[in-house]
N, C-alpha and C positions, 0 to 999 in steps of 0.2 A: 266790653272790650272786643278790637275785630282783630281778625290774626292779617294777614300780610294781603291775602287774596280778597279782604272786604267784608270777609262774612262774621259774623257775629259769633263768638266763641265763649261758653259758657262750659266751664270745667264740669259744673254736673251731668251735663248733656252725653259722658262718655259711657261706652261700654268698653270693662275691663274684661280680662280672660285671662284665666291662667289655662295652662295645657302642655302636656309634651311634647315633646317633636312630634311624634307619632301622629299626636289631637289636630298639629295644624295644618290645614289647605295649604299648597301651591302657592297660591295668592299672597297666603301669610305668611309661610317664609319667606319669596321673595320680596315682601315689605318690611321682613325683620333686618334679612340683609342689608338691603337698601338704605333704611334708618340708619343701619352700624356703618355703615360706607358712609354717609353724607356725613355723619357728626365724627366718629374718629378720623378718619381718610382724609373726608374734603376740610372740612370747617377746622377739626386738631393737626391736621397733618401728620400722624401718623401711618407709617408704613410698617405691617403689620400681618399675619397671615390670621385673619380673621377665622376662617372654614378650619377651626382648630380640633375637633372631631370629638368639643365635648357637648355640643347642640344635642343632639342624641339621645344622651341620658338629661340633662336638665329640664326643667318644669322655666314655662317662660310667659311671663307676666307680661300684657298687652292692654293700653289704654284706644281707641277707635273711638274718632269723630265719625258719625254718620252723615249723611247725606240729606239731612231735611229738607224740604225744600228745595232740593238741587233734580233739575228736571232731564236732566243725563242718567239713561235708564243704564247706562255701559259702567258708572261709575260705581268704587265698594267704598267701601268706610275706609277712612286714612289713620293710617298708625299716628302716634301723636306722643305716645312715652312707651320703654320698653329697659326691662331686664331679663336677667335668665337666674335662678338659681340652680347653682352644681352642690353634689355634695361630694367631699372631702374622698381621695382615696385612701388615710389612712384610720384603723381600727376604729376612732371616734365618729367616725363618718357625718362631721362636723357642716352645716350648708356655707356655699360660697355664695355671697353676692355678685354678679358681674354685669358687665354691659349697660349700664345704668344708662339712660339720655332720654334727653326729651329734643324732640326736634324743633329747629330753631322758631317757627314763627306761632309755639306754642309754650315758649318760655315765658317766665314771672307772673303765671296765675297759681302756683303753687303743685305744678302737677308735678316735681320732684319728690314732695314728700310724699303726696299720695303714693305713689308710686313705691314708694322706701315703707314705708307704712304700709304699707300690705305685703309688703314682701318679706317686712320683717313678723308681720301676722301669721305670714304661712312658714316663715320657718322656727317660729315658736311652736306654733299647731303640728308641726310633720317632723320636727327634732328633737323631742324628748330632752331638755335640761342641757343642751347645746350650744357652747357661743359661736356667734353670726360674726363670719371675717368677710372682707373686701378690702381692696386693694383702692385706694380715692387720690384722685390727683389731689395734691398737698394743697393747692388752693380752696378746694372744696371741704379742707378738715373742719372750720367748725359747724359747716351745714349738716355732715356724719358727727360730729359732736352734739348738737342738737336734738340728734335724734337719739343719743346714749352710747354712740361710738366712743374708745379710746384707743391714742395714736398706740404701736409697738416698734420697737425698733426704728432703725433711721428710715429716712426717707430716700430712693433709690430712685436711678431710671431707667422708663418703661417706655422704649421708643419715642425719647428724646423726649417726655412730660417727665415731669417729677412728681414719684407713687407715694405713699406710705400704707404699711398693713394696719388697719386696724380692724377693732374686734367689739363686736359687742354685747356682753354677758347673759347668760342663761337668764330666764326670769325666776 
């Protein structure tokens, strides 16, 4: 399969990264920005104050396409799917899912779940007996069903998408 730009796109081909604010280059923030602006902002339309000041403390999950074959020495690897996990500020100090997206002209190869799937990896691994919540535009409930989500409470809105909390149980 090719993405938008012609070149051949093979899902295994990626390097993931998890890291903290701290772990990531210049580079990589402003491609994690970037990524949350073109998919919430442009493509959802969402008006939203992104720079919400919990980047800092989360651990932030990053999939990169590299450059094979690409003879542009100026060029880095392009972000291609991204989340962030927060954890809870109260006493459970439970993990948040957030930021979920895969950028457009890397959709329907399966890199959401990868993506979900490792993220729910590590907050098995790094949360001790802890259920994994996020917040999923209501259209997206059975894909976070899929994966062992279930819906709580009504579904609400979150700059003009429609949310629901769900939750997904300790193992």
């Amino acid at each position: 399969m090719k993405n938008s730009n012609n070149t051949p796109f093979l899902p295994s081909s990626l390097t993931w990264q998890l890291t903290s604010f701290h772990e990531l280059s210049g580079y990589e923030v402003y491609n994690i920005i970037q990524a949350r602006e073109q998919v919430f902002v442009k493509d959802q339309h969402c008006t939203y104050i992104d720079a919400d000041g919990l980047d800092f403390t989360a651990m932030h999950l990053s999939a990169y396409k590299g450059n094979e074959g690409n003879d542009n020495q100026d060029s880095n690897p392009q972000l291609v799917a991204y989340c962030r996990v927060l954890t809870s500020t109260t006493p459970q100090r439970y993990p948040i899912i957030g930021r979920v997206l895969v950028v457009a002209d890397y959709r329907g190869h399966g890199l959401a779940r990868e993506l979900m799937i490792r993220a729910i990896d590590y907050c098995h691994s790094h949360f001790s007996n802890q259920p994994i919540h996020l917040s999923a535009q209501t259209y997206l409930i059975e894909f976070y069903q899929s994966l062992g989500f279930v819906c709580e409470d009504a579904a609400y809105d979150a700059e003009g998408i429609e949310h629901i909390h769900m939750i997904l149980a300790p193992l």
